[in-house]
C-alpha positions in Angstrom: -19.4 -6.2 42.1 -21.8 -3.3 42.0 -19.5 -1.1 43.4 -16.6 -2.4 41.5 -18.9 -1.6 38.5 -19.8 1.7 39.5 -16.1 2.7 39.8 -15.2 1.8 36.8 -18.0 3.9 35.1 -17.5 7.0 36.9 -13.5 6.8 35.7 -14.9 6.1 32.2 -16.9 9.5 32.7 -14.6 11.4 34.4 -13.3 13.7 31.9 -15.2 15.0 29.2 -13.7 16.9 26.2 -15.3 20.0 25.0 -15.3 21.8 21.3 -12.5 24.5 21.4 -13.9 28.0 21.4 -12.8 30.3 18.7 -11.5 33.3 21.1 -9.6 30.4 22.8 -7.4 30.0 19.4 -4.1 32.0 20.3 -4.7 35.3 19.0 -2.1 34.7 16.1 -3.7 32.2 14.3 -7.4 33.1 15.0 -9.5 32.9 11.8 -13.3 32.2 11.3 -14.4 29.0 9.9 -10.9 27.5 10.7 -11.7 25.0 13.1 -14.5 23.6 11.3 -12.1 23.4 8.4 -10.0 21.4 10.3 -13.0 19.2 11.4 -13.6 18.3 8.0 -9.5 17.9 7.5 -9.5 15.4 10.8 -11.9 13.2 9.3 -10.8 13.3 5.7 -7.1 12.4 7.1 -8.9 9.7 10.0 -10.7 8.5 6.4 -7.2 8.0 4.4 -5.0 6.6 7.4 -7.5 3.8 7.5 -7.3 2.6 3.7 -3.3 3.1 4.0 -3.9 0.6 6.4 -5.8 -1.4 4.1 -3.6 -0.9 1.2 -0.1 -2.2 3.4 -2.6 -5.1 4.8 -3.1 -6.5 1.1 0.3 -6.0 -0.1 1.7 -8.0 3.2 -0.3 -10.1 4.6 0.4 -14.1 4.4 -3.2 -14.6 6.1 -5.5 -14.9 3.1 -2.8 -15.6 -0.2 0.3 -17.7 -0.6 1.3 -14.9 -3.4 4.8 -13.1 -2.0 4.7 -10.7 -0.3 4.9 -6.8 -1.5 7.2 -4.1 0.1 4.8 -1.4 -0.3 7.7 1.4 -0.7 9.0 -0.6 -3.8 5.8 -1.0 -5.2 5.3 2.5 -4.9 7.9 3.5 -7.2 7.3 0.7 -9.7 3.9 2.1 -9.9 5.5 5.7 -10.5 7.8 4.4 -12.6 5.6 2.4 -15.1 2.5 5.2 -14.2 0.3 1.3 -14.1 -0.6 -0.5 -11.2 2.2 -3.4 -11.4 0.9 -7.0 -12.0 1.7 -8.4 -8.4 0.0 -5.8 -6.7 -2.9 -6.1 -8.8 -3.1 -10.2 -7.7 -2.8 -8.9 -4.3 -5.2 -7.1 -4.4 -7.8 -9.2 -6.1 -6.7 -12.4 -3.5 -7.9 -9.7 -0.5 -10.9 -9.0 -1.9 -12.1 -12.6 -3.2 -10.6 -14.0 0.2 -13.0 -15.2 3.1 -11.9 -12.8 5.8 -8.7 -14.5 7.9 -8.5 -12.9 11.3 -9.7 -9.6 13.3 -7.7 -7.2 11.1 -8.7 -8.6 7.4 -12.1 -8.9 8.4 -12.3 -5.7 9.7 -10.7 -3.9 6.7 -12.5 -6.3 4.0 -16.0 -4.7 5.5 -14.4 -1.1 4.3 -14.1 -2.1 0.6 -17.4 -1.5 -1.0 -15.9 -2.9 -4.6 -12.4 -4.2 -6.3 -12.2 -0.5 -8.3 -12.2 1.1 -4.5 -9.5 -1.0 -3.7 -7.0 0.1 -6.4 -7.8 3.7 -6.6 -6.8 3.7 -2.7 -4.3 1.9 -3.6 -2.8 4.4 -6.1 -3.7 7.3 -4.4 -1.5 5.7 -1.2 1.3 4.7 -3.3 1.4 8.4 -5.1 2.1 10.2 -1.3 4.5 6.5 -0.3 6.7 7.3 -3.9 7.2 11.2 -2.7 8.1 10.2 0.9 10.7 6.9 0.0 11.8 8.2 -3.3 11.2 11.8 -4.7 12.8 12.9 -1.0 16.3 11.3 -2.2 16.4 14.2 -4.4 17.2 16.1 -1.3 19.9 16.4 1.0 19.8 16.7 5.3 17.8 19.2 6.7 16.3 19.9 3.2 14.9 16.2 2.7 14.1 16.5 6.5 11.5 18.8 6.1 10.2 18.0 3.0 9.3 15.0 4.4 8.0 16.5 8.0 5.5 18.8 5.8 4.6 15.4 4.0 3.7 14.3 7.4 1.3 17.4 8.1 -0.8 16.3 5.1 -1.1 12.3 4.9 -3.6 10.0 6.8 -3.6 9.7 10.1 -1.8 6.2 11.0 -2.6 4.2 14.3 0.1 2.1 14.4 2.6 2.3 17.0 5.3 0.3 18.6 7.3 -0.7 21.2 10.5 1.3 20.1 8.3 4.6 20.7 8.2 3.9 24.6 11.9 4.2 25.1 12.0 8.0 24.6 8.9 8.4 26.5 11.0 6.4 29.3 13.9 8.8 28.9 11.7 12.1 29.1 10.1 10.3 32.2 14.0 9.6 33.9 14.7 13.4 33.9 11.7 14.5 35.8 12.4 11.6 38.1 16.2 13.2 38.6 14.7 16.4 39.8 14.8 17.8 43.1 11.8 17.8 44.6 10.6 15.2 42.0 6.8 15.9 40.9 3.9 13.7 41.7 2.4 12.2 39.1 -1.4 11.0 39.8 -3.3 11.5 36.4 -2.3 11.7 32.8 -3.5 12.8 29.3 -2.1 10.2 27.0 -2.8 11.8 23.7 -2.8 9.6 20.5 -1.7 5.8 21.9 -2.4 4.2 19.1 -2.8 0.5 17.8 -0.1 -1.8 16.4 -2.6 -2.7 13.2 -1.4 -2.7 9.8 2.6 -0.6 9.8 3.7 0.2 5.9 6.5 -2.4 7.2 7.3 -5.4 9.2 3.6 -6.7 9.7 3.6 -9.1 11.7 0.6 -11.2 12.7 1.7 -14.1 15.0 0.1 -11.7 17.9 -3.4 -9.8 17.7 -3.5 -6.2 17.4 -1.4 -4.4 20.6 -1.6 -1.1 21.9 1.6 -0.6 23.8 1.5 3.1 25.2 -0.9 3.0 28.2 0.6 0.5 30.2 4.3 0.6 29.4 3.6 4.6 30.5 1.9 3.6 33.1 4.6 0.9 34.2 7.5 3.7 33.8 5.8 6.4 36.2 5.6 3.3 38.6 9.3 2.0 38.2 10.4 5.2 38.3 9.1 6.2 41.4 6.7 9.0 40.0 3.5 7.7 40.7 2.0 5.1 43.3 -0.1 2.3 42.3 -3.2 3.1 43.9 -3.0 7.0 42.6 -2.1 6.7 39.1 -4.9 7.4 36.2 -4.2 7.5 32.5 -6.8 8.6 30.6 -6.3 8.1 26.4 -7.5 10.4 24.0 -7.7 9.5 20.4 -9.3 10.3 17.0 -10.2 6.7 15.9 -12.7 4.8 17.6 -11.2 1.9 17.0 -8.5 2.7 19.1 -10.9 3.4 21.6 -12.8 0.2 21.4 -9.4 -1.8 21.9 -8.6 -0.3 25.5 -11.9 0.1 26.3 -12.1 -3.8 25.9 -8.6 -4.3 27.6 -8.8 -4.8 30.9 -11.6 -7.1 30.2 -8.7 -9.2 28.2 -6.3 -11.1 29.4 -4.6 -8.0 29.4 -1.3 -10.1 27.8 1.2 -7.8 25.5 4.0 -9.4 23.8 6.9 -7.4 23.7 9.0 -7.6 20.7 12.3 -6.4 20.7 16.0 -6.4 19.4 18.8 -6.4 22.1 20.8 -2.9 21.8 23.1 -1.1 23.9 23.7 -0.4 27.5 21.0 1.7 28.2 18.3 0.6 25.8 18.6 -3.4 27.4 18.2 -2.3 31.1 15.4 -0.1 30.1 13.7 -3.4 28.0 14.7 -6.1 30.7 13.0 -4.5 33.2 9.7 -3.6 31.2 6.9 -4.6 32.8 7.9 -6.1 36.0 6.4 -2.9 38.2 3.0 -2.4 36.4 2.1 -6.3 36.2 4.2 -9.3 35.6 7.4 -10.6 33.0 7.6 -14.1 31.6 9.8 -13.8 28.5 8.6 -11.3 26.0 5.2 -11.4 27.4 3.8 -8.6 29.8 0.9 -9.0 31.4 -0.5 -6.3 32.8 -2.0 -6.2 36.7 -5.5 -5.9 36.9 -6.0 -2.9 38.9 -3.4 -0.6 36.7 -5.7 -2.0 33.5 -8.9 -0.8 34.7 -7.5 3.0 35.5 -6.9 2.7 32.3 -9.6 5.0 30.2 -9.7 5.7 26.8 -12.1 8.0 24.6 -12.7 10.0 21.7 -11.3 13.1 21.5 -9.3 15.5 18.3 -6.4 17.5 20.2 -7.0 20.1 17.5 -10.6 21.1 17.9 -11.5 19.8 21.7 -10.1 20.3 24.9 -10.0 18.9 28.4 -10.4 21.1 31.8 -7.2 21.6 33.7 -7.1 18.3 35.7 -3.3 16.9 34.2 -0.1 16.2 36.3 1.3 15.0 32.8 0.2 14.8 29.3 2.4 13.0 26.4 2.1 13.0 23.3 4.3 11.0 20.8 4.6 11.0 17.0 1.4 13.1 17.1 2.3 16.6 16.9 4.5 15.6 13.7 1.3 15.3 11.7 0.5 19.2 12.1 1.9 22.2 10.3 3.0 25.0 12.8 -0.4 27.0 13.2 -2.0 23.6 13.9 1.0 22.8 16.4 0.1 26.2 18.3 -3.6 24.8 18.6 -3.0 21.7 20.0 -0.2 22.8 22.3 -2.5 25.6 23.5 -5.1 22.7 24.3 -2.9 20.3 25.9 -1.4 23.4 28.2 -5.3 24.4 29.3 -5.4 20.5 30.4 -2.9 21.1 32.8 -2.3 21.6 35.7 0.0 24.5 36.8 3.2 23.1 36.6 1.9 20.4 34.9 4.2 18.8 32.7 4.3 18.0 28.4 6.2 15.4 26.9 6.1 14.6 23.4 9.1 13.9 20.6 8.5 17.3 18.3 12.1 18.8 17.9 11.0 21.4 15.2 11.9 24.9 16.4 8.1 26.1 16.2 8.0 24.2 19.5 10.6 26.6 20.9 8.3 29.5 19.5 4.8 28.3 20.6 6.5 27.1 24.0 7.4 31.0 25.0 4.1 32.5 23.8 1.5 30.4 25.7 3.5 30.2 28.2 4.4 26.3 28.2 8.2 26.6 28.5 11.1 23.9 27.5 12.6 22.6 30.4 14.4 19.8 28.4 15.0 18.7 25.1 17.2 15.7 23.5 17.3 13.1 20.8 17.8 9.3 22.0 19.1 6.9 19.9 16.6 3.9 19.3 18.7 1.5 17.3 22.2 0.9 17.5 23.1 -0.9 14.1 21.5 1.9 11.6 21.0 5.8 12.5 17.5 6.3 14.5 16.6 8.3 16.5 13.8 9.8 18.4 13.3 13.5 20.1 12.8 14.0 23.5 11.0 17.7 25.0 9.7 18.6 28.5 7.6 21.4 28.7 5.9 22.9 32.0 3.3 24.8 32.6 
């Protein structure tokens, strides 16, 4: 048990992240001060993600209030609309706050809120940004909407919430280095951002506890696949919120059960999902659980991709729906971090299409060896990206 113990710790340690250095900034976008601006930016975004959180919670939740429940997007324009906060949302809001916490999620939140007035200004400062993205965009057509809403991206909070959906590019990315000849090796990978299936601005459901998908399902690809070998295969997590963190930390202490929540698709998407999760642990149903031993090389700290990096230790790193929340000079920074993490040859997989990516991935040198949009549903149009990069 002591050594079992002492294993685990030293994985936990393993890796340490460091502060960027300002002559490591590619020279193009060096500037003094700017990484301590976007220290202060991090935390102020970490700050906001967490009371949009809040916000979709108390609108949608069915744990503390019989009231209906609110689509946040439509109370975000009836808010514009009137320029008041509407009369449901106000109830909603007053029922969370007077409520005895229900659950790990409201009571969580409900120690955030200091005061009702808190409350509604977050709420109307999270339905101001919700209106532009759901309803000023309309105004817009195709690639014009596209990136007015992809430079709304670069400025809002910084969301946890993930799903299951997100894997299935990730899964594709992983199938082409699997198709090459010699396929690599993959032993240890930076997972960059996992995030935590808390409080989504839709579809909240609450008839499982908070899930984070990413580390295992990755972990459970990379295994299927044939990339990576049981006894070989690390995933270290790096993410801004600690609690994030706290929720892996604690998983394979759990009873390391995910439920996986799907609809059926086509071809490719149900082979893919069927097989999920027979490879990294065992499938009952919709319910994964994960094998002991792949849990607890499992690791997961602290860590902002924009102002810290990680010595060159990674066959892999991925990172999805996380470089969409920076503007291009930001993009260069955390590309140029995630490449020192590398190995040579070392691979990058992430779901930024944007053509900066093209432009960042000559001048580091992190080169595009593939690129490719999936599509995740096959009764409305959507669709993820799909980029390997190499070192």
């Amino acid at each position: 048990m002591r050594l079992a113990a002492l294993l685990v710790t030293a994985l936990a340690c393993a890796a340490e992240p460091r502060p960027v250095r300002p002559d490591e900034v590619p020279a193009s976008i060096r500037r003094e001060g700017w990484l301590a601006e976007i220290h202060r930016a991090t935390a102020q975004r970490l700050r906001d993600g967490e009371w949009d959180h809040i916000v979709y919670y108390a609108l949608q939740s069915q744990r503390f209030t019989s009231l209906p429940v609110i689509e946040p997007a439509r109370s975000a324009k009836a808010f514009h609309d009137s320029g008041a906060m509407p009369e449901d949302a106000a109830r909603r809001l007053d029922a969370f706050h007077r409520a005895k916490p229900q659950g790990e999620r409201h009571e969580r939140m409900r120690r955030m809120v200091a005061s009702l007035e808190q409350l509604r200004a977050e709420y109307e400062r999270a339905m101001r940004f919700l209106y532009e993205k759901e309803w000023a965009s309309r105004a817009r057509q195709g690639a014009d909407r596209r990136d007015f809403i992809a430079t709304l991206y670069q400025t809002r909070g910084h969301s946890t919430d993930t799903e299951l959906r997100a894997t299935y590019g990730v899964h594709t990315g992983l199938s082409t280095l699997a198709a090459m000849t010699p396929a690599p090796k993959i032993r240890r990978v930076l997972l960059i951002g996992p995030g935590l299936d808390w409080s989504p601005r839709t579809g909240l459901r609450e008839d499982t506890p908070p899930q984070t998908y990413q580390p295992y399902v990755l972990a459970d690809s990379l295994l299927r696949l044939g990339l990576a070998a049981p006894g070989d295969l690390r995933v270290d997590c790096a993410d801004i919120n600690p609690r994030v963190v706290e929720h892996i930390a604690a998983f394979a202490r759990s009873q390391r059960r995910l439920t996986l929540d799907y609809a059926r698709g086509d071809g490719d998407w149900n082979a893919y999902f069927d097989a999920l999760g027979a490879t990294a642990g065992k499938r009952a149903g919709n319910t994964f659980t994960v094998d002991r031993a792949v849990a607890g090389r499992v690791t997961a700290q602290r860590m902002n991709i924009l102002t810290e990096r990680l010595e060159a230790a990674y066959d892999l790193a991925v990172a999805t729906n996380v470089l969409l929340y920076f503007d291009d000079k930001e993009l260069g920074l955390a590309m140029a971090n995630i490449a020192h993490s590398l190995k040579p040859g070392g691979y990058l997989l992430h779901n930024d299409l944007r053509p900066a990516v093209e432009s960042w991935a000559r001048e580091l040198p992190l080169p595009v060896v593939h690129a490719r949009t999936v599509r995740l549903d096959p009764e409305r149009p959507l669709f993820d990206g799909v980029v390997v990069q190499r070192k």
